[in-house]
C-alpha positions as CSV (number, residue, x, y, z in Angstrom):
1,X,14.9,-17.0,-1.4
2,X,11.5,-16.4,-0.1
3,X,9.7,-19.7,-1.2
4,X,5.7,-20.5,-2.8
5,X,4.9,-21.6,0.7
6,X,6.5,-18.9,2.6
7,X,4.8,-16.3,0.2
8,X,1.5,-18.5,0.9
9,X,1.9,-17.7,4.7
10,X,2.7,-14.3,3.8
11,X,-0.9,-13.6,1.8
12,X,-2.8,-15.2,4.3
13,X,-1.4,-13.1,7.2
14,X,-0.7,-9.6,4.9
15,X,-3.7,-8.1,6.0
16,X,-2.6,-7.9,9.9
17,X,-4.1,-10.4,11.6
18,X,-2.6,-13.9,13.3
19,X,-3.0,-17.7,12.8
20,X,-2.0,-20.4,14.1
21,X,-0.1,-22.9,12.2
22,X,-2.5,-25.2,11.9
23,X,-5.4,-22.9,10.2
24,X,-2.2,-21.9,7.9
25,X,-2.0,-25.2,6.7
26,X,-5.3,-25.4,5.8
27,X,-5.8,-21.9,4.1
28,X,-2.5,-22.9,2.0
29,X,-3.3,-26.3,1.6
30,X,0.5,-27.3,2.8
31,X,1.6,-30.0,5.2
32,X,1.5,-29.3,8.7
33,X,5.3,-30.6,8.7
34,X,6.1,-28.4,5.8
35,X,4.3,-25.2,7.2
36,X,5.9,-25.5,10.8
37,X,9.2,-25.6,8.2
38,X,8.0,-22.5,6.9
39,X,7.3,-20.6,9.9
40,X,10.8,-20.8,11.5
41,X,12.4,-20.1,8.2
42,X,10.5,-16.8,8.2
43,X,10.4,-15.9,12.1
44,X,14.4,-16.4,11.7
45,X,14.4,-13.9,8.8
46,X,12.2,-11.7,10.4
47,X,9.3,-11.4,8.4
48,X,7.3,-12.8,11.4
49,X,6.3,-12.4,15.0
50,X,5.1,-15.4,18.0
51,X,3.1,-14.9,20.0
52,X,1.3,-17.3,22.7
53,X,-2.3,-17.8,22.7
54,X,-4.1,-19.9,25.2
55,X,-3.0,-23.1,26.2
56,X,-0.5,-21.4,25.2
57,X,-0.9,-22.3,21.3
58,X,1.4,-20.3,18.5
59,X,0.2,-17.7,16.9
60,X,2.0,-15.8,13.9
61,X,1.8,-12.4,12.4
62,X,3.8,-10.9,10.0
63,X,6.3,-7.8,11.0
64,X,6.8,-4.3,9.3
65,X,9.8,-6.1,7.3
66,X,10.4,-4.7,4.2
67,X,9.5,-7.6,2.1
68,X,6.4,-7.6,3.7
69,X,5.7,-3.5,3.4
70,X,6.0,-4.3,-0.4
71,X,3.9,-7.4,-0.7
72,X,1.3,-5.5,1.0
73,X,1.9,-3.0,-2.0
74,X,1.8,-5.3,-4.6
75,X,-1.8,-6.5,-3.1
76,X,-3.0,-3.3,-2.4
77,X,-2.1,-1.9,-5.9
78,X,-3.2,-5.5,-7.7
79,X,-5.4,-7.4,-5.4
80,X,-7.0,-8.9,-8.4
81,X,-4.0,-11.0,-8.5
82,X,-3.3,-14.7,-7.1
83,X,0.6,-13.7,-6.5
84,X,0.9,-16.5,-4.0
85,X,0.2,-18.9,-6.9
86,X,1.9,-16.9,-9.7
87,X,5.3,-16.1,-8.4
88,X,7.9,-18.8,-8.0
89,X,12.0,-18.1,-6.6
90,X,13.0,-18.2,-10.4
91,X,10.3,-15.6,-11.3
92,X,11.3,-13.6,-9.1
93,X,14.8,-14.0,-9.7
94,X,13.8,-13.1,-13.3
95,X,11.7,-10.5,-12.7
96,X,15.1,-8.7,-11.1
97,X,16.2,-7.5,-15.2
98,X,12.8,-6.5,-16.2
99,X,13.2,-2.8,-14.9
100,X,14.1,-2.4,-18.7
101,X,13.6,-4.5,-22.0
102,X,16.2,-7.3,-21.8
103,X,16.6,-10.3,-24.1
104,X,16.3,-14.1,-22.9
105,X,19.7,-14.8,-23.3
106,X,20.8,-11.7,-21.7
107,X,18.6,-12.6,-18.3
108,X,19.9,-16.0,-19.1
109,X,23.7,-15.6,-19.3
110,X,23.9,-13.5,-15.5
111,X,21.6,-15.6,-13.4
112,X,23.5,-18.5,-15.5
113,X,20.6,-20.8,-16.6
114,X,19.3,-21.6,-20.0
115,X,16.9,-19.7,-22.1
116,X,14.0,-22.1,-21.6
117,X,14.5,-21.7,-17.7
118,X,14.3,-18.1,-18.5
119,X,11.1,-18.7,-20.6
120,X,9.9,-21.2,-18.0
121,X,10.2,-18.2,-15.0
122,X,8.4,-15.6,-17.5
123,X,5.9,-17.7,-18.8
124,X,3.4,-17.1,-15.5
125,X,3.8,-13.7,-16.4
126,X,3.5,-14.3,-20.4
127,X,0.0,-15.8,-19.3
128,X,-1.5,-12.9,-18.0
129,X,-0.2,-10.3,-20.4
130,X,1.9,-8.6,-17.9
131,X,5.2,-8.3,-19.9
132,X,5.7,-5.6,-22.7
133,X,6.7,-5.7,-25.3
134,X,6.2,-9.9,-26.0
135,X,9.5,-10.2,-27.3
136,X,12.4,-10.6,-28.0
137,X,13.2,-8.0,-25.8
138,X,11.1,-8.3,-22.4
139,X,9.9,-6.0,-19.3
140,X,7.1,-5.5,-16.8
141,X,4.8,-3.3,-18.0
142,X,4.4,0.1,-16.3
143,X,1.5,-0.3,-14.1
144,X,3.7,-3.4,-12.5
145,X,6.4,-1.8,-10.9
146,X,5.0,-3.2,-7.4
147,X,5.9,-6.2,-8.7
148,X,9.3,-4.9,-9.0
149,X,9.7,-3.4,-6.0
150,X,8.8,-6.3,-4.5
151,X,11.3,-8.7,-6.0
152,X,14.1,-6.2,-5.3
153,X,13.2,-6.8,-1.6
154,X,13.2,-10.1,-1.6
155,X,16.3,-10.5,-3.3
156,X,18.1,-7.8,-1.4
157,X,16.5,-9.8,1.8
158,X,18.2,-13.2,0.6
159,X,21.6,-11.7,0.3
160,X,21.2,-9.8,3.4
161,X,20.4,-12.7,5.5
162,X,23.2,-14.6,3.7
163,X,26.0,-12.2,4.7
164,X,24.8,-11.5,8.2
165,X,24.7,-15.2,8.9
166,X,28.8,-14.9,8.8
167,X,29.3,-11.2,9.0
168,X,26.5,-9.4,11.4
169,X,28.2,-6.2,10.9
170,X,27.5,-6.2,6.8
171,X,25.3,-4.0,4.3
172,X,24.6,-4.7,1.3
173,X,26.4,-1.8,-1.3
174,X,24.8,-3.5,-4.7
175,X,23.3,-6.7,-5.3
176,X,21.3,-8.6,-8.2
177,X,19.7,-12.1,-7.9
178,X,23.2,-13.9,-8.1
179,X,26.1,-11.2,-6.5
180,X,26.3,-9.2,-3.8
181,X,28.9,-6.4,-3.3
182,X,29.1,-6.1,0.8
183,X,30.9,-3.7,3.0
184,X,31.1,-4.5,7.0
185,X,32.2,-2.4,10.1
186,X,34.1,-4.7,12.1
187,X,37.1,-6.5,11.6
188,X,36.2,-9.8,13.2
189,X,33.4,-9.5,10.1
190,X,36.0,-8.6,7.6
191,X,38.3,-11.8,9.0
192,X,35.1,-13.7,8.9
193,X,34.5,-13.3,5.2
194,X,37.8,-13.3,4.1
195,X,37.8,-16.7,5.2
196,X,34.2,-17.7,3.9
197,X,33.7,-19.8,1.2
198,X,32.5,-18.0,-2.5
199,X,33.5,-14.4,-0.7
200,X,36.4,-12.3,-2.5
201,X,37.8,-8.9,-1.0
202,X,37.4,-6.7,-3.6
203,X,37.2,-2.6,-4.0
204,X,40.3,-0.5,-2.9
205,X,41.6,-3.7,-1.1
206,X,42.4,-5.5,-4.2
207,X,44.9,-3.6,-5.8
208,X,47.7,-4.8,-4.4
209,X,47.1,-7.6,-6.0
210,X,47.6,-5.8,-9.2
211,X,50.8,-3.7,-7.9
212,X,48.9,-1.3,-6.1
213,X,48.8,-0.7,-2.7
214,X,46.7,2.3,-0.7
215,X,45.6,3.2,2.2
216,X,42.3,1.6,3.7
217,X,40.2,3.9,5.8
218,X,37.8,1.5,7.2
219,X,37.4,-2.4,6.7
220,X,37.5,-3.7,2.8
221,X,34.6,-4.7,0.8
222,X,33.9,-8.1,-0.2
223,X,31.9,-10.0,-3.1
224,X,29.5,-12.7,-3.5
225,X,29.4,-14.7,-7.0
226,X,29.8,-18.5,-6.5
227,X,31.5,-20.1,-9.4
228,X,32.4,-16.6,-11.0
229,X,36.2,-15.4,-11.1
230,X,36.5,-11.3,-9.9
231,X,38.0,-9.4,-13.0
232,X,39.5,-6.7,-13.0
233,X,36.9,-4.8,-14.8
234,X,34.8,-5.6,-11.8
235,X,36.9,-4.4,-9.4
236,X,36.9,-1.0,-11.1
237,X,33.0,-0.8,-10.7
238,X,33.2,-1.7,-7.2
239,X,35.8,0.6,-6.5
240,X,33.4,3.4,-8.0
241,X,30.1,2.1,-6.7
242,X,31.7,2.0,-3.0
243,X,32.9,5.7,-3.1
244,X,32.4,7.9,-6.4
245,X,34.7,10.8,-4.8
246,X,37.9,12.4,-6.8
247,X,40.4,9.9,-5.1
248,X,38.6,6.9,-6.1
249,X,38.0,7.8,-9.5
250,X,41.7,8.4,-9.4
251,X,42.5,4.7,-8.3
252,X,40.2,3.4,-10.7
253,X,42.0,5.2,-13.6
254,X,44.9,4.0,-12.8
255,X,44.2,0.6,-12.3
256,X,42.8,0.4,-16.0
257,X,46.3,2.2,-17.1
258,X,48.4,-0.3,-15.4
259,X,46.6,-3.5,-16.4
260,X,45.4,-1.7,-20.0
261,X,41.4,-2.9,-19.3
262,X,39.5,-3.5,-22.8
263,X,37.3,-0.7,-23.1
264,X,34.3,-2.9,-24.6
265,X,35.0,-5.2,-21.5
266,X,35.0,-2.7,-18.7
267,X,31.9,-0.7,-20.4
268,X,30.2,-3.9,-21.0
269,X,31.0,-4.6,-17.3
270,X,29.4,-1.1,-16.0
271,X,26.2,-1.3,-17.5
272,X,25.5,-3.5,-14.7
273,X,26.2,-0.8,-12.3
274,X,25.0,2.4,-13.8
275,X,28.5,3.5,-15.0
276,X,28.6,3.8,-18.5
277,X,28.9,7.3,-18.4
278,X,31.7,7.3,-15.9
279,X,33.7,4.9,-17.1
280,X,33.1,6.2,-20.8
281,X,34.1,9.8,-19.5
282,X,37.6,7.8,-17.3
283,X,38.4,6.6,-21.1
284,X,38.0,9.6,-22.9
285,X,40.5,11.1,-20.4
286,X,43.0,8.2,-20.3
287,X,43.1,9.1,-24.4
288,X,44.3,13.0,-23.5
289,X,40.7,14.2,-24.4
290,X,40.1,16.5,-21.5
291,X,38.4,19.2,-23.1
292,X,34.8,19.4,-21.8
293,X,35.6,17.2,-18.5
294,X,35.1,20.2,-16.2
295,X,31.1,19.9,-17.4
296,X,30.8,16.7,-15.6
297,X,29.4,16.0,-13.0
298,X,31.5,13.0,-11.7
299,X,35.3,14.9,-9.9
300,X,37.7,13.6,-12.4
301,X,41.2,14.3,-11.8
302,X,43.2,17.2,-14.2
303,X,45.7,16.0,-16.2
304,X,48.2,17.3,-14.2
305,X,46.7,15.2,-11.4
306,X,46.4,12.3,-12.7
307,X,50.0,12.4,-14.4
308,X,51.6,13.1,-10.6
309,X,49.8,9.7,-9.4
310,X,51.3,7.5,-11.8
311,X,54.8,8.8,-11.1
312,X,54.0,8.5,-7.6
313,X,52.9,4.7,-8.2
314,X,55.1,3.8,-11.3
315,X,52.3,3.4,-13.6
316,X,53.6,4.3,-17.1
């Protein structure tokens, strides 16, 4: 996660020009020790460029990465702003869920902290009025969304480096502050996270753990969430986030037949993903209410369909 210092270095340098690291530290007021830290943590992510000056001294300017792109929003939309000072890792972290009005111990519970860390994270924010409403329920107010954009970068930027670092090959399908749902293009990369600690396959490749087996065109997905067990409920939505086609929707159906997924759980589940409406519509249809499904948009399958698969599979 893109640290205080390393958004420091990235202020000073946002407007296009180079330093070396010595002026650095003394713009930012950091250690020398701690800024030449800095520096190769974000030339190795890179969010900066070396060059060689004379006497062939460092210089550093930042790159047209895209957590730089949109910090150079953020100050060009709300230069009035001392974000170097105001943002920490957990605000940003935070400011992830505020897309919409969340609760504390909503934000709380999925990046697993307490409320007062959450409180402690939003309270920068609190300070200069830039949440609305001011409880209980919290969000960035409208003319903020830079803000936004720019802690969806860094975020997505954190689990991108992570994965890559074991699996080169990997893109990131759907991620918040704390999971990552990954799909790679190679096989060595799919061996390599299969054996990686806090990765799980997940997707179409985790059926057969439930009794179902299919066909994989292409390598399996895989999921990031140390300390978190992968339910069932969860595999569903990745199975729809990583291809919404007929087939898929199929599979998913009749994985929540065969292991009878809570409806409440699995909804509960979706929100996360933007599936509420699928997954309310897959319900409705597992019920025998079929009239109106042909006015969806999402393909699922006709009863006739659907009632062919689980012979073929020996769901009943």
């Amino acid at each position: 996660m893109l640290t205080k210092a390393g958004l420091a270095v990235l202020d000073s340098l946002s407007a296009g020009g180079e330093a070396t690291p010595d002026e650095l530290a003394e713009e930012t007021e950091y250690s020398q020790h701690h800024i030449y830290d800095v520096l190769d943590s974000l030339l190795a992510d890179g969010l900066l460029t070396e060059v060689r000056g004379s006497k062939n001294r460092r210089h550093v300017r930042v790159t047209d990465h895209p957590v730089v792109e949109s910090y150079r929003g953020l100050r060009s939309k709300l230069g009035h702003v001392d974000w170097a000072d105001l943002l920490s890792p957990a605000t940003l972290r935070v400011c992830w869920y505020l897309d919409e009005p969340r609760r504390v111990t909503e934000i709380a519970d999925r990046l697993n902290i307490t409320r007062q860390g959450v409180h402690n994270a939003l309270s920068p924010l609190k300070h200069r009025a830039m949440l609305s409403p001011s409880g209980p329920e919290y969000a960035l107010s409208d003319d903020l969304s830079p803000l936004l954009t720019f802690a969806r970068e860094v975020v997505i930027h954190d689990h991108r480096s992570r994965v890559r670092e074991i699996a080169p090959s990997a893109n990131i399908e759907w991620c918040d502050p704390k999971r990552a749902l990954v799909r790679v293009q190679r096989s060595d990369d799919a061996s390599a996270l299969e054996s990686a600690a806090d990765w799980q396959m997940t997707g179409l490749a985790r059926f057969k753990e439930y009794g179902l087996q299919f066909f994989l065109a292409g390598e399996p997905a895989f999921w990031y969430a140390p300390d978190e067990d992968l339910t069932p409920s969860e595999v569903v939505c990745h199975t729809l986030v990583l291809d919404s086609g007929s087939r898929r929707i199929s599979y998913a159906m009749l994985l929540i037949e065969k292991l009878n997924l809570d409806q409440d759980t699995l909804t509960e589940t979706a929100t996360w993903y933007d599936l509420e409406i699928v997954v309310g519509a897959m319900h409705r249809q597992l019920r025998g209410e079929y009239e109106g499904s042909e006015s969806l948009s999402i393909p699922l399958p006709s009863k006739s369909e659907f009632m062919a698969l689980k012979e073929q599979y020996g769901v009943s």
